[in-house]
C-alpha positions as CSV (number, residue, x, y, z in Angstrom):
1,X,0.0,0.0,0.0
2,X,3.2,2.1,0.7
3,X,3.8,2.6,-2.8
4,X,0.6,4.3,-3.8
5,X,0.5,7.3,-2.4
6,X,3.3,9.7,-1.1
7,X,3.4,12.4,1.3
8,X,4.0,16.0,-0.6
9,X,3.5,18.1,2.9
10,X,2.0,18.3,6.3
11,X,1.2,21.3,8.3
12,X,-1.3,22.9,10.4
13,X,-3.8,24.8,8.7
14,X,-6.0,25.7,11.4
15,X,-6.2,26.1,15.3
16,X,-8.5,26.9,17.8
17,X,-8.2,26.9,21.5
18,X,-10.7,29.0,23.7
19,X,-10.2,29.3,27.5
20,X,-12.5,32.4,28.4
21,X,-11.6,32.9,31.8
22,X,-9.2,31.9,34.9
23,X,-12.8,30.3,36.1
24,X,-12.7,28.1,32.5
25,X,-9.6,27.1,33.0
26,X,-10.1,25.9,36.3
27,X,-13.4,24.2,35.3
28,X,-11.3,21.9,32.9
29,X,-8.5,21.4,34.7
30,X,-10.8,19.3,36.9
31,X,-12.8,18.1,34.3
32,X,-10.1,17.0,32.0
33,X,-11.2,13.2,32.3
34,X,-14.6,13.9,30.7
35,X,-13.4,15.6,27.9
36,X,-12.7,13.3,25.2
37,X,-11.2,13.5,21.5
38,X,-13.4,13.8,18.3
39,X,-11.3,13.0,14.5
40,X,-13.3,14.3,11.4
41,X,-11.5,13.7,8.2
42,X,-12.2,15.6,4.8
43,X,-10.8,15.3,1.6
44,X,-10.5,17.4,-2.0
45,X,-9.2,16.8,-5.2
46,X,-6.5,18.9,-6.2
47,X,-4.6,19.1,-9.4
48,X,-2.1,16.4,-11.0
49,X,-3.5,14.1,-8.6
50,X,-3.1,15.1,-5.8
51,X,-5.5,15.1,-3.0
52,X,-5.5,17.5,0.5
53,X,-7.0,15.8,3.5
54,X,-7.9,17.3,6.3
55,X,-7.5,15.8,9.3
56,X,-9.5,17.7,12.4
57,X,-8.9,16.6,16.0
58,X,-11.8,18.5,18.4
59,X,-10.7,18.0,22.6
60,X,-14.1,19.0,23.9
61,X,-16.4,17.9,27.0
62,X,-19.8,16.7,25.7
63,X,-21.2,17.2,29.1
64,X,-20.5,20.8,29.7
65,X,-21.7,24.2,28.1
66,X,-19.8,26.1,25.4
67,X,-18.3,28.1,28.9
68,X,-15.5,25.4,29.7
69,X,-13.1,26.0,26.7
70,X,-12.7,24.9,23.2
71,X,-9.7,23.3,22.0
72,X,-9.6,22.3,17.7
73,X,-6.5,21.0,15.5
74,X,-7.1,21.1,11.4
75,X,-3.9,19.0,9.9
76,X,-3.9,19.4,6.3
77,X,-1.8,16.7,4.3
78,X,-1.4,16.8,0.8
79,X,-0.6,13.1,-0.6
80,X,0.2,12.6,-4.3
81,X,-1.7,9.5,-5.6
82,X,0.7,7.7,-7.4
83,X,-1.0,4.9,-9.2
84,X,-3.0,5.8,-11.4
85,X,-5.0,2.6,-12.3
86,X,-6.3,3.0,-8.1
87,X,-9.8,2.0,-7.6
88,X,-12.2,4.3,-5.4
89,X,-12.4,2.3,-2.2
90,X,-8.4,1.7,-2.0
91,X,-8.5,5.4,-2.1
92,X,-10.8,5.8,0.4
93,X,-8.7,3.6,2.5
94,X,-5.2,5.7,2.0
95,X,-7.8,8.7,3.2
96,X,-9.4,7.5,6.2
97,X,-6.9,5.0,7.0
98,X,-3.5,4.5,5.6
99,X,-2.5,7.8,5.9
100,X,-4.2,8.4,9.4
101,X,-2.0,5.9,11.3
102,X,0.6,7.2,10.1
103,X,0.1,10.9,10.4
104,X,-1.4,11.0,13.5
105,X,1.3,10.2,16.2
106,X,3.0,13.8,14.9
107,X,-0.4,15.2,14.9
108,X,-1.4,14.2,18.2
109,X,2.2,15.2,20.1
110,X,1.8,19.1,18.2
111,X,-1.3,19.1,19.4
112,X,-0.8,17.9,22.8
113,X,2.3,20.0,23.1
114,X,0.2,23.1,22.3
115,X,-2.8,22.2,24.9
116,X,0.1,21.6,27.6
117,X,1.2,25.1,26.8
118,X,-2.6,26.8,26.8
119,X,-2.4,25.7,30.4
120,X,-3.3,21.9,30.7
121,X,0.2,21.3,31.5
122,X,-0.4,17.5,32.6
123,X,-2.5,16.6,30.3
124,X,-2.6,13.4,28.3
125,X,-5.4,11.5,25.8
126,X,-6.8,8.6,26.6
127,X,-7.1,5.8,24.2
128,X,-5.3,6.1,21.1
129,X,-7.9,5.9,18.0
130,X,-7.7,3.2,16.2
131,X,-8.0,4.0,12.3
132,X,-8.3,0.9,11.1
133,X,-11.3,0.3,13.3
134,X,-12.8,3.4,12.6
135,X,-12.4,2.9,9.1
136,X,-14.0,-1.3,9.2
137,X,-16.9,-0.4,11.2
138,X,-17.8,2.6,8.8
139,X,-18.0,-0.1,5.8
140,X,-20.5,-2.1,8.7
């Protein structure tokens, strides 16, 4: 599968963190284990065959008001497809999973290393997200 696509670049196209007051900040700081991590992929066409995807990693509580804070990555990567005779749904795979596992360790350290320095200096995720799973029980 390694030779079907290649990595042109990776960077962060888009960032969001909202901590609206010492009081919010507090609030998650002992909230932290409800919060929980959301993915949402995307993808477009681009030209000579290339594709962006957009990779979008939301660190929110789903128990709590907009008040607490709002924390949102957007990793764009642009992969260059390079066979040509590649059928939809092995594209669909590179997309959602392929190139997921192996973009998102880097994407999840720059985005923890940025929430550590927003002041959640301890914090960690919980369960790593499993791509391949995510990608199987979507085809369910």
């Amino acid at each position: 599968m390694e030779n079907k696509y290649k990595i042109i670049v990776s960077y962060i196209q888009d960032l969001s963190i909202e901590i609206p007051s010492p009081e919010s900040l507090l609030t998650i700081r002992n909230t932290i284990p409800e919060f929980q991590v959301k993915v949402d992929i995307n993808s477009k066409p681009l030209k000579k065959k290339m594709i962006e995807v957009a990779t979008t990693l939301s660190y929110a509580n789903p128990n709590k008001k907009k008040e607490t804070g709002f924390f949102q990555i957007k990793y764009a990567t642009v992969i260059d497809i390079l066979d040509l005779k590649i059928k939809k749904d092995e594209l669909e795979k590179i997309v959602l999973c392929d190139l997921q596992t192996k973009i998102y360790p880097e994407l999840e350290q720059k985005f923890l290393t940025i929430l550590r320095n927003s002041g959640l200096p301890n914090l960690k995720f919980g369960k790593k997200i499993d791509f391949e799973e995510l990608y199987k029980a979507r085809l369910n």
